[in-house]
C-alpha positions in Angstrom: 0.0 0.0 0.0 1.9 3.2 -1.3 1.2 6.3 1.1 -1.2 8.1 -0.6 -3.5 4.9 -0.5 -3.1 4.9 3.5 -3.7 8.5 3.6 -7.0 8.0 1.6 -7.7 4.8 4.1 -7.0 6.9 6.9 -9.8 9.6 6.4 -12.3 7.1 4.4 -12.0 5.4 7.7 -11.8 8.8 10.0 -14.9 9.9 8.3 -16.8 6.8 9.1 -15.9 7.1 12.9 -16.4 10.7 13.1 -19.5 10.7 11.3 -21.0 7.4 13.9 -19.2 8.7 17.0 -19.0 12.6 16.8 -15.6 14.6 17.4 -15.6 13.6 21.2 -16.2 10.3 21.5 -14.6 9.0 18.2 -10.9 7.7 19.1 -7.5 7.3 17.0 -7.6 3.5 17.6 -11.0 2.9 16.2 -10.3 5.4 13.0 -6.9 3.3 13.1 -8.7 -0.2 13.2 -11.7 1.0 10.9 -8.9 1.9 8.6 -6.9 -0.9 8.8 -4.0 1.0 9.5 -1.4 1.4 12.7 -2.1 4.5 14.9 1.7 5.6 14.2 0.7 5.3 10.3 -2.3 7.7 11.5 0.4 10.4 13.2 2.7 9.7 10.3 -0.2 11.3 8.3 -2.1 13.9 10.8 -0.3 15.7 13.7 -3.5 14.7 16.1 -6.9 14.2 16.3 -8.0 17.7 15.2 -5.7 18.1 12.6 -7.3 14.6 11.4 -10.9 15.8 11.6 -10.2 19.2 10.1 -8.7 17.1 6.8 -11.9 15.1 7.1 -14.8 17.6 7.4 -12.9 20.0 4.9 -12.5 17.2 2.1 -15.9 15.8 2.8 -17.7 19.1 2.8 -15.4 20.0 -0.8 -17.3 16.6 -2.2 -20.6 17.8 -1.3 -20.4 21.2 -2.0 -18.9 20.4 -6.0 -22.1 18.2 -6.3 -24.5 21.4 -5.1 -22.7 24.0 -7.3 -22.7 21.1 -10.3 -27.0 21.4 -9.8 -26.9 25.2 -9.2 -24.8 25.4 -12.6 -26.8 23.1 -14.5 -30.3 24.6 -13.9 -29.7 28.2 -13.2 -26.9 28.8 -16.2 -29.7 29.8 -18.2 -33.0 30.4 -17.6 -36.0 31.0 -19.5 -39.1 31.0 -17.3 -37.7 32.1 -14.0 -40.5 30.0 -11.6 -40.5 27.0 -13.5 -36.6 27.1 -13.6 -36.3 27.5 -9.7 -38.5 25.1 -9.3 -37.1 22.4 -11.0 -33.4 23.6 -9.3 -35.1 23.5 -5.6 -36.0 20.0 -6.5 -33.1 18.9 -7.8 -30.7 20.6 -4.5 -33.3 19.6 -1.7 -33.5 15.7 -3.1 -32.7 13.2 -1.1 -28.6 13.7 0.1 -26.6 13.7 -2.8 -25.7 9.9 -3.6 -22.7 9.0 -2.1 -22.9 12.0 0.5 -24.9 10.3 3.6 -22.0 9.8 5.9 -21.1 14.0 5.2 -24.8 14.9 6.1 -24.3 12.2 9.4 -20.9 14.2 10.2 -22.4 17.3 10.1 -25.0 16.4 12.3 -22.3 15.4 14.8 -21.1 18.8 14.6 -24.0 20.2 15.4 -24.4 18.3 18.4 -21.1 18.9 20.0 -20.5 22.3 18.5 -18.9 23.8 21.5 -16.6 20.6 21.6 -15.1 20.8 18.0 -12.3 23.0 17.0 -13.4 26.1 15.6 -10.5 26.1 13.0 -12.8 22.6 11.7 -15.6 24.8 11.8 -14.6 27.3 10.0 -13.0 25.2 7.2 -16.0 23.3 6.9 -18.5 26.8 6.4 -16.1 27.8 4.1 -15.3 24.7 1.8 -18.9 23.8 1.8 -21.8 26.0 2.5 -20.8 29.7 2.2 -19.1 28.2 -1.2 -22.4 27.2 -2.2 -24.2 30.2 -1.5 -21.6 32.2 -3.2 -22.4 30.2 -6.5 -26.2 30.9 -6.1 -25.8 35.0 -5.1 -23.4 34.9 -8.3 -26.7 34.2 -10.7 -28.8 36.3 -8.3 -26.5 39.0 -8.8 -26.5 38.4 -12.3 -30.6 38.2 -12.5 -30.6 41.2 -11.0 -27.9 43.5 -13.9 -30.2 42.2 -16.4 -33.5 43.0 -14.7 -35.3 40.0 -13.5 -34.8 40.3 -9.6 -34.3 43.0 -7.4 -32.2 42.0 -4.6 -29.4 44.6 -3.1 -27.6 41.6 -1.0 -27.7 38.7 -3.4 -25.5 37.1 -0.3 -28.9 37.5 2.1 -31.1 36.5 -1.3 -29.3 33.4 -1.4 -29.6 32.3 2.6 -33.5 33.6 1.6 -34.2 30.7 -1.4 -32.1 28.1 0.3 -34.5 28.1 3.3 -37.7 28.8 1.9 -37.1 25.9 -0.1 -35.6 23.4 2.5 -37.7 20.5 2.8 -35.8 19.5 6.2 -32.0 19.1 7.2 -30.4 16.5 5.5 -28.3 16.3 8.0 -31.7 15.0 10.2 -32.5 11.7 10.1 -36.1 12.2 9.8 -39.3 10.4 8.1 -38.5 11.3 4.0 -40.8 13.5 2.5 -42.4 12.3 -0.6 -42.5 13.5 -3.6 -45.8 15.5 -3.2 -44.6 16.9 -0.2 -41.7 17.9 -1.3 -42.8 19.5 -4.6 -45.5 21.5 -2.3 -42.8 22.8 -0.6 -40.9 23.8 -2.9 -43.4 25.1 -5.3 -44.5 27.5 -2.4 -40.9 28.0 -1.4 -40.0 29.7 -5.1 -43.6 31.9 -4.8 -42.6 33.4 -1.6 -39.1 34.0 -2.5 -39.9 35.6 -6.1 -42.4 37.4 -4.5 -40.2 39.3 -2.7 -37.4 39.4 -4.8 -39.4 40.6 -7.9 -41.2 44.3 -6.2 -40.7 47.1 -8.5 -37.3 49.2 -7.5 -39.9 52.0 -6.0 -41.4 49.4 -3.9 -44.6 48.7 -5.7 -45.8 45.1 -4.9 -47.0 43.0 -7.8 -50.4 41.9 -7.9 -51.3 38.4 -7.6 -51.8 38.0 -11.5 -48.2 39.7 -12.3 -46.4 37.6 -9.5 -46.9 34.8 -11.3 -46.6 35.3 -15.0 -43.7 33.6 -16.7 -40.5 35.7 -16.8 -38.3 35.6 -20.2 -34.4 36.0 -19.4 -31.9 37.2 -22.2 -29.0 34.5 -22.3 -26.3 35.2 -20.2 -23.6 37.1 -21.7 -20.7 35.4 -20.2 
């Protein structure tokens, strides 16, 4: 086994005991065993356990996030009927946990738990590799709506955080009963509404009327 195949044991392993365990509890002679490695092969790799978790969470959240920003640039690239087009991206980023991405959502819950427990340099790297990443990408075509005209949203930052959870059908990283489809398409359908509502008032603060709020908006391709 050349090192580069025990480093990629080491956190395959590491993620799987951090992600059943949480920060705390999760040991370097279970990640070691679970890994089928030597805990000197471990501190050959990672100077302790934090150092180990911060490689984990960051690489873990980097998977996840490249599979968001992958749907956010397939369905918002180009748009055509701005609704129907958030629509159809809410259900595509609030499906079930991207395949292959269950133990990330399972980690992330364990960070939530023990929050005050976890270094806050693991924190950070995870916010910053994974969400805030992908709510860049999304302000980026919110910003972009809004130089051609479609939206009107002065913080496409704050926009983004808005869509996100007006269309979150639950946190994946809850292991909770799983919505079906109906349910799901409810919520985002209503999610979209509420958001475009908002986003779409005339720049002198005229609300649409129930008719307008809904008609189908044409966007110019994107110029980039």
């Amino acid at each position: 086994m050349t090192r580069e195949d025990k480093r990629r044991a080491i956190l395959a392993g590491a993620l799987t005991v951090f992600a059943r365990d949480g920060y705390t509890r999760a040991s370097i002679d279970v990640i070691a065993r679970t890994a089928e490695v030597s805990t000197r092969t471990i501190y050959n790799h990672f100077a302790d356990k934090a150092d180990l978790f911060q490689t984990v969470i960051q690489e873990s959240a980097t998977r996840a996030a490249d599979a968001q920003i992958a749907i956010i640039d397939r369905h918002l690239r180009k748009v055509t009927d701005l609704e129907a087009d958030l629509i159809e991206f809410g259900h595509a980023i609030t499906a079930p946990a991207v395949a292959g991405q269950s133990e990330h959502f399972a980690l992330v819950r364990q960070v939530n738990a023990e929050a005050v427990h976890v270094p806050r340099a693991a924190i950070d790297a995870w916010q910053e590799t994974g969400p805030l990443r992908v709510r860049r990408e999304l302000a980026g075509h919110l910003r972009r709506w809004t130089e051609q005209g479609l939206l009107h949203a002065e913080d496409p930052d704050r926009a983004a955080v808005h869509l996100l959870l007006l269309i979150s059908v639950g946190d994946p990283s809850y292991p909770g009963d799983v919505l079906t489809d109906e349910e799901i398409g409810r919520t985002v359908t209503s999610g979209v509404r509420a958001f475009l509502h908002g986003y779409l008032q005339e720049p002198e603060g005229a609300v649409l009327s129930s008719a307008e709020q809904h008609l189908p908006r044409t966007a110019s391709p994107p110029t980039e």
